[in-house]
C-alpha positions in Angstrom: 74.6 149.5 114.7 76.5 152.7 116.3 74.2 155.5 117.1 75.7 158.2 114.9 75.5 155.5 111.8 71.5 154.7 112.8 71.1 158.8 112.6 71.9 158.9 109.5 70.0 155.8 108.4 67.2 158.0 110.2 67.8 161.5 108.6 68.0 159.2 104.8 64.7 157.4 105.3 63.1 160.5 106.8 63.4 162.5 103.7 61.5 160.2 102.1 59.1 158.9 104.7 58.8 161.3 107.7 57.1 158.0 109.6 60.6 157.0 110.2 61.7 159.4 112.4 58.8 158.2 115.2 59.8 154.1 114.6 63.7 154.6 114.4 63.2 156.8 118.1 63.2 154.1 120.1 65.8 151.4 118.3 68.2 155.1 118.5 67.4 155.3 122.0 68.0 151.5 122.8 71.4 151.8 121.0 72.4 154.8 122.9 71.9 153.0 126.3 74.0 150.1 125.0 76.8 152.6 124.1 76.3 154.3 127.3 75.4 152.2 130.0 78.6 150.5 131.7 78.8 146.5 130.6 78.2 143.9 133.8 81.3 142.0 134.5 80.3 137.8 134.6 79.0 136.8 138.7 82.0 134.5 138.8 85.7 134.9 137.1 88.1 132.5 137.2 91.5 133.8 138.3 94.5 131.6 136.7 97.9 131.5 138.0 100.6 131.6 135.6 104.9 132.0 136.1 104.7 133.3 132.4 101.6 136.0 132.0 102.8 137.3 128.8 103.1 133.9 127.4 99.9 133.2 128.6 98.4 135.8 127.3 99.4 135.5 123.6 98.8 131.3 123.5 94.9 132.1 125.2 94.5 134.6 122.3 96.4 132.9 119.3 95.3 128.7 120.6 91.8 129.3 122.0 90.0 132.5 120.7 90.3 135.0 123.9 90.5 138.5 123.3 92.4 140.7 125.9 89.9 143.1 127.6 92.7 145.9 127.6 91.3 148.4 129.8 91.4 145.9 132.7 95.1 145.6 132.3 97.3 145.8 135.1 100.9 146.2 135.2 103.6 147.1 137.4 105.9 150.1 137.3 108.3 147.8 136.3 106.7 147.0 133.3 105.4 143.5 134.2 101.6 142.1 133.6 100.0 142.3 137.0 96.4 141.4 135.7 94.8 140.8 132.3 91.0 139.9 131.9 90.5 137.6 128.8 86.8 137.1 127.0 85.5 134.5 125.4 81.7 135.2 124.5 79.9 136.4 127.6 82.5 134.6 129.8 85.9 136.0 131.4 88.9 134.9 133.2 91.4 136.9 134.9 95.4 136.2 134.6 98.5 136.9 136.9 101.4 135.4 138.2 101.5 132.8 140.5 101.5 133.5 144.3 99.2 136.4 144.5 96.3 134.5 147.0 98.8 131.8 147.5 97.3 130.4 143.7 100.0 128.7 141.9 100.7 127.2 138.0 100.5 123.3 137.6 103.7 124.0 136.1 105.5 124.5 139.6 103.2 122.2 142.0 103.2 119.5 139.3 99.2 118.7 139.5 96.4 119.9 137.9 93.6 121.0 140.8 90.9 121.5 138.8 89.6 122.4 134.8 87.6 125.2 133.1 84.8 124.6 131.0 84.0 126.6 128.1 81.3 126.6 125.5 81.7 127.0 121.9 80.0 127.8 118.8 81.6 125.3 116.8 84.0 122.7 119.2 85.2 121.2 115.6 86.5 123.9 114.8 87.8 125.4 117.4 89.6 122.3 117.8 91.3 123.0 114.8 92.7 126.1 115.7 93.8 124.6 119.1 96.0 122.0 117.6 97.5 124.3 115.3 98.3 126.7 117.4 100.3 124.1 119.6 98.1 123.0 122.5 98.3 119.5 123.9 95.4 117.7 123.3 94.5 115.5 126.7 91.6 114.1 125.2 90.3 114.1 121.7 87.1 115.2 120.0 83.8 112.8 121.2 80.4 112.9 122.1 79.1 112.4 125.2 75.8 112.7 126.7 74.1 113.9 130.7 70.6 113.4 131.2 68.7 114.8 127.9 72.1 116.9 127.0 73.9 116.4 124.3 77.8 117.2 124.3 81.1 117.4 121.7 83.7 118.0 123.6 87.7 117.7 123.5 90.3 118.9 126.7 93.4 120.3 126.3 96.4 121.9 128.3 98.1 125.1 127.9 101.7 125.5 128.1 101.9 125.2 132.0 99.3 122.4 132.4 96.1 124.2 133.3 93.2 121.4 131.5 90.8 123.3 129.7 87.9 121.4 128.6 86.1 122.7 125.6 82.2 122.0 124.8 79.2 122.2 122.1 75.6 122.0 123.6 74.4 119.0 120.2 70.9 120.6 120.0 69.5 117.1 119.2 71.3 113.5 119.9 69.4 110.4 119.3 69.3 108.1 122.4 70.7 105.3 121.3 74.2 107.4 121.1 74.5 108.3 124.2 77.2 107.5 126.7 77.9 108.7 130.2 80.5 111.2 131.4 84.1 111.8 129.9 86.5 109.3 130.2 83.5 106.6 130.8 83.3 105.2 127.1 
């Protein structure tokens, strides 16, 4: 809840209980600091190359849930997306065109050289929305399990062949289902 709304929850249940006031203090004050207090960026964000950023940007969004942090927008004085941070839950990922740090798309070397991992709420479903929304499916929906982890997971590419590999932590897995890595069943 905002601060200015939790006032106003305060200054109601004051005029009927003046208690209030004293235990709402310190939920007030908590929320303030949230509002106020600048957010930590993620220890490690992926940068991903991409010829097309804009294109990029709008398939991340519309295929795999990311929303566009837009304050971190970059852009050129030509009008052209330098740098956009995307987040998904707590995580983040920056996007530019290719060749800044030498970082290029699979698109123009032809290989993928590595995947990201991301964790979901609900892998079925975000599935779902993936397919829909056009991306490739490399691997489809299974289970899979390391050590005393459970896993549903699926892998797909975006339009310029970065592998994305999509996961839900199964909170409980009976043994006899499990299986080793990807790809192993």
């Amino acid at each position: 809840m905002k601060p200015l709304d939790l006032v106003r929850k305060l200054r109601r249940e004051a005029a009927f209980e003046p208690a209030a006031l004293d235990r709402g203090k310190a939920v007030l004050m908590a929320a303030i600091r949230q509002e106020v207090e600048p957010k930590r960026w993620p220890t490690i964000v992926p940068q991903v190359p991409y010829q097309d950023v804009v294109a990029a940007l709008s398939f991340l969004v519309r295929a795999f849930g990311f929303r566009e942090i837009p304050t971190a927008r970059l852009v050129t004085a030509g009008g052209v997306i330098d740098h956009a941070v995307l987040e998904l839950g707590e995580g983040v990922i920056g996007i530019g065109p290719e060749g800044h740090h030498g970082a290029i798309s699979p698109r123009s070397s032809g290989i993928e050289s590595q995947y990201i991992s991301v964790y979901v709420d609900d892998v079925d479903a975000h599935y779902q929305r993936a397919v829909a929304a056009g991306a490739r499916i490399a691997a489809g929906l299974r289970d899979y399990f390391w050590g005393d982890e459970g896993h549903r997971t699926y892998e797909a590419l975006d339009p310029e062949g970065h592998r994305w590999r999509f996961h839900q932590l199964l909170r409980e897995a009976p043994r006899s289902e499990q299986r080793g890595r990807p790809g192993e069943n």
